[in-house]
C-alpha positions in Angstrom: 0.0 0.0 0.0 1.2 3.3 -1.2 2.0 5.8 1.7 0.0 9.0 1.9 1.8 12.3 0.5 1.1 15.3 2.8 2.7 18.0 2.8 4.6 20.6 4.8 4.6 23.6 4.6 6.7 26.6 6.1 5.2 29.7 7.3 6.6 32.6 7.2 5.4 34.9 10.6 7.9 38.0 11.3 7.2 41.8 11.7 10.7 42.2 9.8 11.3 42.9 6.4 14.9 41.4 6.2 14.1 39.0 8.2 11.3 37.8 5.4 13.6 38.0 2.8 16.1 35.4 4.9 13.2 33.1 5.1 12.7 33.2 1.7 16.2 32.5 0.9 16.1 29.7 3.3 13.1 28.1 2.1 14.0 28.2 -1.3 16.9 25.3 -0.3 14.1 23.1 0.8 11.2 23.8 -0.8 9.1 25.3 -3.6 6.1 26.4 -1.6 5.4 28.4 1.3 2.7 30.3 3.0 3.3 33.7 4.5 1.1 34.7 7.3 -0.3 38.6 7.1 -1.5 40.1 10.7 -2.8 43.9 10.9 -3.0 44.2 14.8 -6.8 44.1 14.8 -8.2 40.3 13.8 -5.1 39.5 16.0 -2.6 41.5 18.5 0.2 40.9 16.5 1.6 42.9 13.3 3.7 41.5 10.2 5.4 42.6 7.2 2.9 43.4 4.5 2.4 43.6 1.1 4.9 46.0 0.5 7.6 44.0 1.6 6.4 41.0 -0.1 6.8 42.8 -3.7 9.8 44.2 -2.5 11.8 40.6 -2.9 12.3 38.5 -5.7 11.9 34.8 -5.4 11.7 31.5 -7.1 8.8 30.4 -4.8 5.0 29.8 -5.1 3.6 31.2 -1.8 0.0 31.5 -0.4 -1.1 34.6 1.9 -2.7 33.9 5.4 -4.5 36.6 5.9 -5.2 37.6 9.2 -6.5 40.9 9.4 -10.3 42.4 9.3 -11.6 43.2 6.2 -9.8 41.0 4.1 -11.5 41.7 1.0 -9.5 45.1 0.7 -6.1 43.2 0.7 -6.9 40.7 -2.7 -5.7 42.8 -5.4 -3.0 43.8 -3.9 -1.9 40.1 -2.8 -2.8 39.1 -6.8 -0.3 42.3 -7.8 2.5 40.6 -5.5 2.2 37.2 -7.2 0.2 34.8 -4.3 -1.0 31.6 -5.5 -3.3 31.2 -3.1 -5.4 33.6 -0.5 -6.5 32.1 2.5 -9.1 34.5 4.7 -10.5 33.8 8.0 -14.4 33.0 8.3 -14.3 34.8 11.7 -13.1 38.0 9.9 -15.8 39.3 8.0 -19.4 38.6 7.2 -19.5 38.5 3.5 -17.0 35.2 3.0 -18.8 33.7 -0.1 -18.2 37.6 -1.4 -14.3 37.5 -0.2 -14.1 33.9 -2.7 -15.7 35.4 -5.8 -13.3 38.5 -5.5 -10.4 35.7 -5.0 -11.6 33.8 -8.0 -11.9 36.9 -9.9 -8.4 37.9 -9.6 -7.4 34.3 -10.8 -6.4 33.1 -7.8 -7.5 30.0 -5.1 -9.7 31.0 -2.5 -9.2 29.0 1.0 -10.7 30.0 4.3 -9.2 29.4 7.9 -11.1 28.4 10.9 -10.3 29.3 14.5 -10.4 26.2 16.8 -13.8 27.5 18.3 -15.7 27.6 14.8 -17.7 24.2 14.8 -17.8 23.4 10.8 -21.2 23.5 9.7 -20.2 27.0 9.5 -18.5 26.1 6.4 -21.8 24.4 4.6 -22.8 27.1 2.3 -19.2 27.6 1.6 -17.4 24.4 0.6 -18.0 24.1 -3.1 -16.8 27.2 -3.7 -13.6 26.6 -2.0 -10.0 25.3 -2.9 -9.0 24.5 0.7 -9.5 24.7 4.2 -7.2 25.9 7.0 -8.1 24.8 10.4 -5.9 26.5 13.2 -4.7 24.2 16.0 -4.0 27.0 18.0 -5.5 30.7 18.5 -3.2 32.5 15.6 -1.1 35.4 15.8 1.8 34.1 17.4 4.8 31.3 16.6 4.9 28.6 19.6 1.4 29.1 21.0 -0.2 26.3 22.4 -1.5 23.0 20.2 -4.8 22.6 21.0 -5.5 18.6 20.1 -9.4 18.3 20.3 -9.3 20.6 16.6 -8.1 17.1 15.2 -11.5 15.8 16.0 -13.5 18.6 13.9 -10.9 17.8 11.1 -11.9 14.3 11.2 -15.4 15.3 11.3 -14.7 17.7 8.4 -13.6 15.0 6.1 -15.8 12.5 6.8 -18.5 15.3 5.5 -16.5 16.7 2.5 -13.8 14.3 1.6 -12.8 15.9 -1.4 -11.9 19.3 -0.5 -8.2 19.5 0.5 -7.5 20.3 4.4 -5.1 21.9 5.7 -3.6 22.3 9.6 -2.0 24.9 10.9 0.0 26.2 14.3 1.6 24.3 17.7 2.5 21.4 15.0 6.3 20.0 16.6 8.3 16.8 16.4 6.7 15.2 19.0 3.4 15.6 17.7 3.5 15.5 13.7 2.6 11.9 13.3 -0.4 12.3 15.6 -1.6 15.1 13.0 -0.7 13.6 10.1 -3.2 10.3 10.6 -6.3 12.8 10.5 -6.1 13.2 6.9 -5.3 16.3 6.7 -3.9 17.6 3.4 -0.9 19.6 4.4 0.5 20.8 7.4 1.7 24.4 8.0 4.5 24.7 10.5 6.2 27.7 11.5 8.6 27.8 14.0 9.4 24.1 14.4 11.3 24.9 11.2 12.3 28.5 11.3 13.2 28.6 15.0 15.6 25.3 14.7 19.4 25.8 14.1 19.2 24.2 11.1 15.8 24.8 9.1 16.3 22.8 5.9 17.1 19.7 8.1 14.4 20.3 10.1 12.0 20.6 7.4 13.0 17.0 5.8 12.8 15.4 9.3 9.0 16.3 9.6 8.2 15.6 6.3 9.4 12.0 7.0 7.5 11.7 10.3 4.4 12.6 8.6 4.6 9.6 5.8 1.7 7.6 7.0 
């Protein structure tokens, strides 16, 4: 039986413009994808680099933006400008989502939405055929290291079992010791930040949990 292929993927969280453009560089000896994780001190306490920065740097890499900031529907255009893939939005930031996916579609890109832990998924009904993924945050987001919050692997499970085709993403307090754990609830791809960024060795660290997640 053929193992199952998920994914890692770095993300990029810093406040720093140089620092971004080192992550980049480092990424780029590991990988071909990354997400980069956009906070505007409101939806969460924490601020990031922004689009600005992102244009600023030249890369070889296909990146998604996590957006998490209020009113993400102002930030598309500019994020399609800058060369994302991919535009992931929170459900818990605005009140027009299936809006937010048309105006992600229209700019060419894919459309994904995020979940806190403490969004139950039928939330998600009326928006699942309209979207390319889903995010689900294992811990409450704005920071790297937070706390892992296990029971969201239930509601992924749960998730699946409803809509086992759309591709399901995890994200946040994902480490060595608990990889393998995450990676039997058929999740998709797993986002990890600091487990890879924070290590003395990043690229080494990456290809270590993407072998402990080969289930």
């Amino acid at each position: 039986m053929l193992k199952k292929r998920i994914r890692i993927v770095p993300a990029i969280l810093t406040d720093n413009a140089e620092a971004l453009g080192k992550m980049l560089y480092l990424s780029q000896l590991f990988t071909d994808f990354v997400q980069i994780d956009i906070m505007d001190g409101l939806f969460v306490s924490s601020k990031s680099i922004t689009v600005v920065d992102i244009s600023a740097i030249k890369t070889t890499l296909r990146w998604e933006a996590h957006l998490m900031v209020n009113k993400p529907e102002k930030y598309i255009d500019d994020f399609a400008k800058a060369g994302a893939d991919q535009i992931i939005f929170h459900y818990e930031a605005t009140e027009i989502p299936d809006k937010i996916i048309n105006m992600i579609h229209n700019v060419g890109l894919r459309a994904g939405i995020a979940v806190n832990p403490d969004t139950e998924i039928m939330a998600l009904d009326s928006l699942v055929n309209k979207l390319d993924s889903v995010l689900f945050m294992s811990v409450i987001p704005g920071f790297y290291g937070s706390k892992f919050i296990p029971e969201v692997l239930n509601k992924i499970s749960d998730f699946c079992n409803k809509y086992p085709n759309i591709p399901v993403g995890i994200d946040g307090g994902i480490k060595e010791n608990n990889i393998e754990t995450v990676a039997k609830s058929r999740v998709s791809y797993i986002c990890v930040g600091s487990a890879v960024f924070c290590q003395d060795n990043p690229a080494e660290s990456y290809h270590r949990l993407q072998n402990l997640c080969k289930v």
